[in-house]
N, C-alpha and C positions, 0 to 999 in steps of 0.2 A: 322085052320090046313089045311080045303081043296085047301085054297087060296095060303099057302105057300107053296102046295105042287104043285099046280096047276103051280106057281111062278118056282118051281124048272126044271118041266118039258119043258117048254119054253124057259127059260133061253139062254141069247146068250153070248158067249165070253165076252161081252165087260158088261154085266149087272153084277149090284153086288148086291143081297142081303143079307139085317142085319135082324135077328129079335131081340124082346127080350118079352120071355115068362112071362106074369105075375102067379104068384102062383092061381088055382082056388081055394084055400083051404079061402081064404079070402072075396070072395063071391062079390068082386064088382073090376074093374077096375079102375088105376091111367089115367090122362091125358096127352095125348102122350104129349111127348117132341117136341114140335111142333120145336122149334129152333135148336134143337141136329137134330132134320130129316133133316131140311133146310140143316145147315152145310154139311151135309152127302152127301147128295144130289148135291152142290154145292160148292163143297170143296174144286173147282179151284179158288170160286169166294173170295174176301177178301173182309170183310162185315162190315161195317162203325162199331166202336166202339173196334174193335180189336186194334189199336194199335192208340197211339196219334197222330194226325198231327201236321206238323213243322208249318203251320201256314195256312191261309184262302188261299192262292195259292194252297198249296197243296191239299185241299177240293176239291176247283171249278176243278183244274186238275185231280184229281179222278172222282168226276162225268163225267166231260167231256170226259175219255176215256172209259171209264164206257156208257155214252150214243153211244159213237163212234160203241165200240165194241156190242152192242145190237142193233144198228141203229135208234136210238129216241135221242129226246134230254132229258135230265134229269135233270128236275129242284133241286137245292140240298132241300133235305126234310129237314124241319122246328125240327124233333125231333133230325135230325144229328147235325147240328149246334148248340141246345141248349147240347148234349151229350159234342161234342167238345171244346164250349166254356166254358163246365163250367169244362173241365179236367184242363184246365188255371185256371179258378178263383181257382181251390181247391191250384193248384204250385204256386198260387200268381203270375201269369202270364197274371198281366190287361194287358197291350196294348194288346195282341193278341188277349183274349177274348172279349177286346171292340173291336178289325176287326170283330171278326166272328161273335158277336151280332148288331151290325150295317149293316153286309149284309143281315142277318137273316132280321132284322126289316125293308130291305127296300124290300125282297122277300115277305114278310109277312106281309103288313104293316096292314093289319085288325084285326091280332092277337096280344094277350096280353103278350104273351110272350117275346117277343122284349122289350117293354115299361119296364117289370120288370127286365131281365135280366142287360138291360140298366140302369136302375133305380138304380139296384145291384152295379155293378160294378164302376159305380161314385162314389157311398158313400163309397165302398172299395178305390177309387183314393182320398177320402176326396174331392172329386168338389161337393158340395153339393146341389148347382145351378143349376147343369146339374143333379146329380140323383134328385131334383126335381122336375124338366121337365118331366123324361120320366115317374117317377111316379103318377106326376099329369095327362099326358096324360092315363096312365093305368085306372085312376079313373075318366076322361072323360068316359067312354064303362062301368067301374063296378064302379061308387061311392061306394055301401057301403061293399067292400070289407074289412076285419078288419085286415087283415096283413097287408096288404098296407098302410090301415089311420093308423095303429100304424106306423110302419118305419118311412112314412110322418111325423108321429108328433113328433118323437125322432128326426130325422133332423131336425126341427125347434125350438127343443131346445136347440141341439147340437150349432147350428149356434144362439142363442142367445144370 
């Protein structure tokens, strides 16, 4: 209470404060909404996962005015592409999900996520051949993963 009151006396035209009071009658505090303050905070900014992209141009061109306007450049993060791509695979929208898991995997290439997402999305195109490869690569780094060696082994029966 001293701080938001401390908060009020300072205050300049252009500052906004929210609170939001928890009851003491319950004897221990929630965990702020770290992402509700973000937004708050930042509510000019439009924040990867709000709305679908039309396609991996529209990603890279997002970051890229995105790095512009901050002045850095801004590699695109690994968890926005897997977000992205897999809002395709839910619309049954392989090609586009195989773009943005393909840039993903070549930004990423040490990570395992590319290998499966890849992996995924072939067995969803029926290329069986190809989600073999990226799955067998995934289980190059983690052989005895057991999601994967099952998948693996359903495809090779499929294809028998």
């Amino acid at each position: 209470m001293k701080f938001k009151n401390l908060l009020k006396e300072i205050k300049s035209p252009s500052f906004e404060f929210y609170e939001n009071l928890l009851d003491p009658e319950f004897g221990f505090s929630t965990p702020v909404d770290v992402e509700k303050g973000m937004k708050q905070l930042f509510r000019e900014y439009k924040f990867p996962g709000s709305e679908k992209a039309r396609d991996l141009a529209a990603i890279q061109t997002y970051y890229e005015i995105l790095g512009e306007k901050m002045g850095i450049q801004i590699k695109i993060p690994e968890h926005a592409l897997v977000l992205e791509g897999d809002k395709f695979v839910r619309e049954n929208e392989l090609d586009h999900a195989l773009e943005i898991f393909t840039r993903m995997h070549e930004l990423y290439p040490e990570g395992l996520m590319g290998y499966d997402r890849l992996g995924e999305v072939y067995l969803k195109k029926e290329m069986y051949r190809e989600s073999l490869k990226y799955y067998g690569m995934f289980l190059e780094k983690e052989p005895m993963n057991p999601r994967v060696l099952n998948i693996v082994d359903s495809i090779n029966k499929e294809m028998n």
